[in-house]
N, CA, C and O atoms as CSV, one atom per row, in Angstrom:
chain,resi,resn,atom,element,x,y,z
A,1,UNK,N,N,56.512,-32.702,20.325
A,1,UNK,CA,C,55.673,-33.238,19.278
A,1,UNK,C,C,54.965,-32.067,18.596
A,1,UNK,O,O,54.435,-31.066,19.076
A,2,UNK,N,N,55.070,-32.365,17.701
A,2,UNK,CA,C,54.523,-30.871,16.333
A,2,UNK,C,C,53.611,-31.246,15.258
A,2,UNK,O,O,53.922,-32.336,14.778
A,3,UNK,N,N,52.748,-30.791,14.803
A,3,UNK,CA,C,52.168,-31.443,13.699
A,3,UNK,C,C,51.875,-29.988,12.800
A,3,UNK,O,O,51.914,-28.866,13.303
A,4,UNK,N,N,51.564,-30.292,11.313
A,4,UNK,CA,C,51.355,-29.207,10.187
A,4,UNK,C,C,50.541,-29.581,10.498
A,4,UNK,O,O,50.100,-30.719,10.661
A,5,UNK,N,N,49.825,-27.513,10.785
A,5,UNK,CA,C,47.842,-27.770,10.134
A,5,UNK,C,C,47.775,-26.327,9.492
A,5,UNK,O,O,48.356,-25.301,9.847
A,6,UNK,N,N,46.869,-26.551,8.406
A,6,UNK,CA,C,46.419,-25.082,7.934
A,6,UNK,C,C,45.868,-24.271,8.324
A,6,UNK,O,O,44.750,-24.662,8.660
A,7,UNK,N,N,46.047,-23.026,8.535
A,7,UNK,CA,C,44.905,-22.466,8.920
A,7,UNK,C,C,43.972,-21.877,7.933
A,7,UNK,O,O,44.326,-22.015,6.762
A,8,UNK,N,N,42.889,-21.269,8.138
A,8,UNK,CA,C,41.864,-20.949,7.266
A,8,UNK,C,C,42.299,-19.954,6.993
A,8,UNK,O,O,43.088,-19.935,6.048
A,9,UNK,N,N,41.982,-18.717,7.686
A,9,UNK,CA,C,42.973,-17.507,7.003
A,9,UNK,C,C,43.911,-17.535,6.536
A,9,UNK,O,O,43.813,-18.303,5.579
A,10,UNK,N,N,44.958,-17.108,6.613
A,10,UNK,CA,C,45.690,-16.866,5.728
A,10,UNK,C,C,46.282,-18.626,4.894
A,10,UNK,O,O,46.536,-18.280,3.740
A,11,UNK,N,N,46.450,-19.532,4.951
A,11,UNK,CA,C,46.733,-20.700,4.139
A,11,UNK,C,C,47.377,-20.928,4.407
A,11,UNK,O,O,47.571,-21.980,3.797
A,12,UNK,N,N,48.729,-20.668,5.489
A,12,UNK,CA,C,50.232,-20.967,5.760
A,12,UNK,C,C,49.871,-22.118,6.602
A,12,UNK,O,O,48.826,-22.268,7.235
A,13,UNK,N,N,51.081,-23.065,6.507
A,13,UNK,CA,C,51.727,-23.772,7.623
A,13,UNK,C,C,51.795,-23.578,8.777
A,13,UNK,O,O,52.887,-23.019,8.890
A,14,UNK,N,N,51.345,-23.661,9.796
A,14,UNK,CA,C,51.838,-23.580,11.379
A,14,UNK,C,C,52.109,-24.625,11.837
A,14,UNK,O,O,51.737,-25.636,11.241
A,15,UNK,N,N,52.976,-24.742,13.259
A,15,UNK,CA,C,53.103,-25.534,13.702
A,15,UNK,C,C,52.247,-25.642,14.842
A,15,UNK,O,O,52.062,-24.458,15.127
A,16,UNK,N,N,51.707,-26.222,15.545
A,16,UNK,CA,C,51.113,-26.742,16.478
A,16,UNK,C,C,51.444,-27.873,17.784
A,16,UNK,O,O,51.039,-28.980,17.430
A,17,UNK,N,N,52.026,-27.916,19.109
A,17,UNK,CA,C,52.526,-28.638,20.024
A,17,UNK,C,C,50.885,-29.652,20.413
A,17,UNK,O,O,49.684,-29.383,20.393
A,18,UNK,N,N,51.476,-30.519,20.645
A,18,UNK,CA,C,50.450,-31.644,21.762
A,18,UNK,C,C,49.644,-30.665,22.076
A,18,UNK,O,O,48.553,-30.367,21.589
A,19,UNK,N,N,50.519,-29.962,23.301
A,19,UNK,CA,C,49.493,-29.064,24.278
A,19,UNK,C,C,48.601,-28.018,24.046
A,19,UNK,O,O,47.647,-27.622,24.715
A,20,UNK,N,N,49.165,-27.558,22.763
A,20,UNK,CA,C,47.885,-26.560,21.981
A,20,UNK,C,C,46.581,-27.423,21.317
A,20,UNK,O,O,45.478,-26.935,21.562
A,21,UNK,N,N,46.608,-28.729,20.453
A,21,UNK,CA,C,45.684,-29.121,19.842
A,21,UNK,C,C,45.007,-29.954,21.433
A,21,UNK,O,O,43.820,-30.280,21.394
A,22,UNK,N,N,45.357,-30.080,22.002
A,22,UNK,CA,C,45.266,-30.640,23.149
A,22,UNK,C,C,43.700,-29.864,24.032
A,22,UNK,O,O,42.544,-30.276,24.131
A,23,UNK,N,N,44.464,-28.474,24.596
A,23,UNK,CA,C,44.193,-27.299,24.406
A,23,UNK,C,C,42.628,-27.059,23.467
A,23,UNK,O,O,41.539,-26.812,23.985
A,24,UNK,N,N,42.858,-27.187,22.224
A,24,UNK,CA,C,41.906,-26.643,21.499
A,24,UNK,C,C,40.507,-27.929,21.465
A,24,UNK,O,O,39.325,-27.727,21.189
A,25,UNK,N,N,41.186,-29.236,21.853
A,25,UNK,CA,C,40.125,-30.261,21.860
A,25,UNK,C,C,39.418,-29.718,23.294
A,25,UNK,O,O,38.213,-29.528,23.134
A,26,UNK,N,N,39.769,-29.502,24.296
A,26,UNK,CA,C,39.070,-29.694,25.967
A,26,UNK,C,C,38.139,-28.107,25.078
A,26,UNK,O,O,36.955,-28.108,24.742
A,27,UNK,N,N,38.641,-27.514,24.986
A,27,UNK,CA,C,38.095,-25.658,24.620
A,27,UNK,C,C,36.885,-26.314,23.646
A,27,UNK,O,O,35.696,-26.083,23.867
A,28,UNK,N,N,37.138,-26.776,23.043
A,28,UNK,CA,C,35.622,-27.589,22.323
A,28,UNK,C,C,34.656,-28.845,22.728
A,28,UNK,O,O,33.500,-28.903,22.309
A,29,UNK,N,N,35.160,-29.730,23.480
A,29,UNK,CA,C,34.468,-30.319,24.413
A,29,UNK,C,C,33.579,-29.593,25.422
A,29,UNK,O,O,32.372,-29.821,25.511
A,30,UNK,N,N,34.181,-28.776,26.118
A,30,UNK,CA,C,33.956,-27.896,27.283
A,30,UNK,C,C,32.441,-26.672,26.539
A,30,UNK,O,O,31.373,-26.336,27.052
A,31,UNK,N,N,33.082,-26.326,25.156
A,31,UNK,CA,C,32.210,-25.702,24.407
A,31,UNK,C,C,30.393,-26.219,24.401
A,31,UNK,O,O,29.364,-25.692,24.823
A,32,UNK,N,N,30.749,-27.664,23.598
A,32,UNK,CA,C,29.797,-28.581,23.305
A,32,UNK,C,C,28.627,-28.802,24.656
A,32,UNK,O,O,27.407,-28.635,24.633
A,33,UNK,N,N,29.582,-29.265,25.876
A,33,UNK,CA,C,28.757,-29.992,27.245
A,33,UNK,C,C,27.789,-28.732,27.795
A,33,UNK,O,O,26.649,-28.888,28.233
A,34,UNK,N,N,28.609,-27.243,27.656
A,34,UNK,CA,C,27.914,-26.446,28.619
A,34,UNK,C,C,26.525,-25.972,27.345
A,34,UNK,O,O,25.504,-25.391,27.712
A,35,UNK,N,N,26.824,-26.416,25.690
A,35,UNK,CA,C,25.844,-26.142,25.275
A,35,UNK,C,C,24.158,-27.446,25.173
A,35,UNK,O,O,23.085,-27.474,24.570
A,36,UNK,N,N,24.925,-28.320,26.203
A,36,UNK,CA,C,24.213,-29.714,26.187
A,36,UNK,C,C,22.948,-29.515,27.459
A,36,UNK,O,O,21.751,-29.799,27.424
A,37,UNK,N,N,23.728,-28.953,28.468
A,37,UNK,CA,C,23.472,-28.256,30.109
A,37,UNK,C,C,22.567,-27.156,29.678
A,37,UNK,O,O,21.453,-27.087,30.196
A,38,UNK,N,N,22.850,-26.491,28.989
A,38,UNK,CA,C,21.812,-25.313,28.885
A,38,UNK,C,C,20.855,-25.908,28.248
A,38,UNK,O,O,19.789,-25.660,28.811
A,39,UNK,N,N,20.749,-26.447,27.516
A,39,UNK,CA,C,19.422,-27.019,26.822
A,39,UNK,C,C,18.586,-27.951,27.952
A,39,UNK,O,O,17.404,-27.747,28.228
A,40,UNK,N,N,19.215,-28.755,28.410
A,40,UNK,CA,C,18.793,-29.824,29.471
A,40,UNK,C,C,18.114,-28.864,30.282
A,40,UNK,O,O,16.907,-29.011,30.091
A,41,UNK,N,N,18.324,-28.006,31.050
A,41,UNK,CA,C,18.262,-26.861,31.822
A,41,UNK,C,C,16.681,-26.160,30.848
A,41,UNK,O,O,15.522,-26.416,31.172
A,42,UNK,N,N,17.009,-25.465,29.919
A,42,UNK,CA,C,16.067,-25.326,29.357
A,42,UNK,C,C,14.637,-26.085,29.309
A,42,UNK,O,O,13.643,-25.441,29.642
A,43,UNK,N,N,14.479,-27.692,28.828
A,43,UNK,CA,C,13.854,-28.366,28.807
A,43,UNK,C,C,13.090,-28.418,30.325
A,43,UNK,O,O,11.914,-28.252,30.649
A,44,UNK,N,N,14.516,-28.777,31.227
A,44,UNK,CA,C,14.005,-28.886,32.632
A,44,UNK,C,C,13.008,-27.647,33.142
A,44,UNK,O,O,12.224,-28.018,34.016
A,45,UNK,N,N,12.904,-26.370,32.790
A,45,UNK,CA,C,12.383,-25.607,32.755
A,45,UNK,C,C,11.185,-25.565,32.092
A,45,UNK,O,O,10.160,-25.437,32.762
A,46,UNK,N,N,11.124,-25.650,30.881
A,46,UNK,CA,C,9.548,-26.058,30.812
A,46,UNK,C,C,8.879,-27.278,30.962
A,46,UNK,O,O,7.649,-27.301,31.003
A,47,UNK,N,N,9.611,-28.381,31.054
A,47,UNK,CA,C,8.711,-29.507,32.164
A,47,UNK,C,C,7.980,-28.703,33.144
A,47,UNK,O,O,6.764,-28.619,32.969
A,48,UNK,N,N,8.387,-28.227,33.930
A,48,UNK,CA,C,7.940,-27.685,35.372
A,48,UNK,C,C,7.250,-26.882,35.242
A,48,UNK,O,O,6.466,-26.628,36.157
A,49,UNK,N,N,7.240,-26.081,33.965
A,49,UNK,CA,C,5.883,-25.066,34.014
A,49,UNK,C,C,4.572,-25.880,33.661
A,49,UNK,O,O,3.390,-25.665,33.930
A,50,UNK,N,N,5.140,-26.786,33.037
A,50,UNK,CA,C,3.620,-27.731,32.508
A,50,UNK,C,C,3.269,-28.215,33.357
A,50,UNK,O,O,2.115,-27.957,33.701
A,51,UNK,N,N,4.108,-29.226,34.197
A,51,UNK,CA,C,3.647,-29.454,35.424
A,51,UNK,C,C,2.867,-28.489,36.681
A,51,UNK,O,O,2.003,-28.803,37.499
A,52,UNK,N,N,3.367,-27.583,36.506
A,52,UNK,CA,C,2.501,-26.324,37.558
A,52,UNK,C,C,1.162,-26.464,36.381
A,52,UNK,O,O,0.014,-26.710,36.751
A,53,UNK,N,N,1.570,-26.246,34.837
A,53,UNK,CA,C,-0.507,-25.684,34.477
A,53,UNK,C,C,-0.852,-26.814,35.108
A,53,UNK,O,O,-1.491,-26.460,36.099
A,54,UNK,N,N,-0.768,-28.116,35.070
A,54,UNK,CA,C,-1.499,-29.072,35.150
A,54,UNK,C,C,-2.005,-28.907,36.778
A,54,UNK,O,O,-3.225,-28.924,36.948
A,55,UNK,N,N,-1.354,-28.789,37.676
A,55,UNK,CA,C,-1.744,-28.740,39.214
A,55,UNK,C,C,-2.353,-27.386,39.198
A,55,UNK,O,O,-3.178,-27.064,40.054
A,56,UNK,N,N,-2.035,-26.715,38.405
A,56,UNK,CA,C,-3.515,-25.432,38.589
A,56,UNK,C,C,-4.524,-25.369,38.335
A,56,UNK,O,O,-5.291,-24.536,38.820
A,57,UNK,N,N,-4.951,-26.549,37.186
A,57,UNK,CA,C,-6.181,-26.524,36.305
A,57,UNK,C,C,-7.075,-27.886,37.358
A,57,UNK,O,O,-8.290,-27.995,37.524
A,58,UNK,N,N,-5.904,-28.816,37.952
A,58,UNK,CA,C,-6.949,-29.628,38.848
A,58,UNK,C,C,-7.418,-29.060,40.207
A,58,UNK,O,O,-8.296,-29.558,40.910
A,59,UNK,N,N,-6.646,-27.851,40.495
A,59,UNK,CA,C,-7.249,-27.136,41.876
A,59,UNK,C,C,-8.652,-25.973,41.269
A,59,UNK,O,O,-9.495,-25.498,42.031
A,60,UNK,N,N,-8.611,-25.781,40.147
A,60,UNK,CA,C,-10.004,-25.046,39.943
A,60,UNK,C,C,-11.273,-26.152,39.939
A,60,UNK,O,O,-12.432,-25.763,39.791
């Protein structure tokens, strides 16, 4: 299975198999989630510092 896609550079025709666009969908999924995780991660990270000011300011 083959499909025409353009590319941006140069403008030609290529061909492309299942397993390459296939390929290029997981490589951008995979892209997207670990940039979903780092943020989550991020966030989760400063929750917890706020949570520490707050338990520091009720022990003074």
């Amino acid at each position: 299975m083959t499909h025409d896609t353009d590319t941006a550079q140069s403008g030609k025709k290529i061909k492309k198999t299942a397993a390459q666009e296939r390929e290029l969908r997981l490589k951008a999924a995979l892209k997207s989630n670990m940039g979903r995780r780092k943020a989550q991660a991020r966030a989760r990270v400063s929750t917890d510092d706020d949570a520490q000011d707050i338990t520091n300011e009720k022990k003074d």
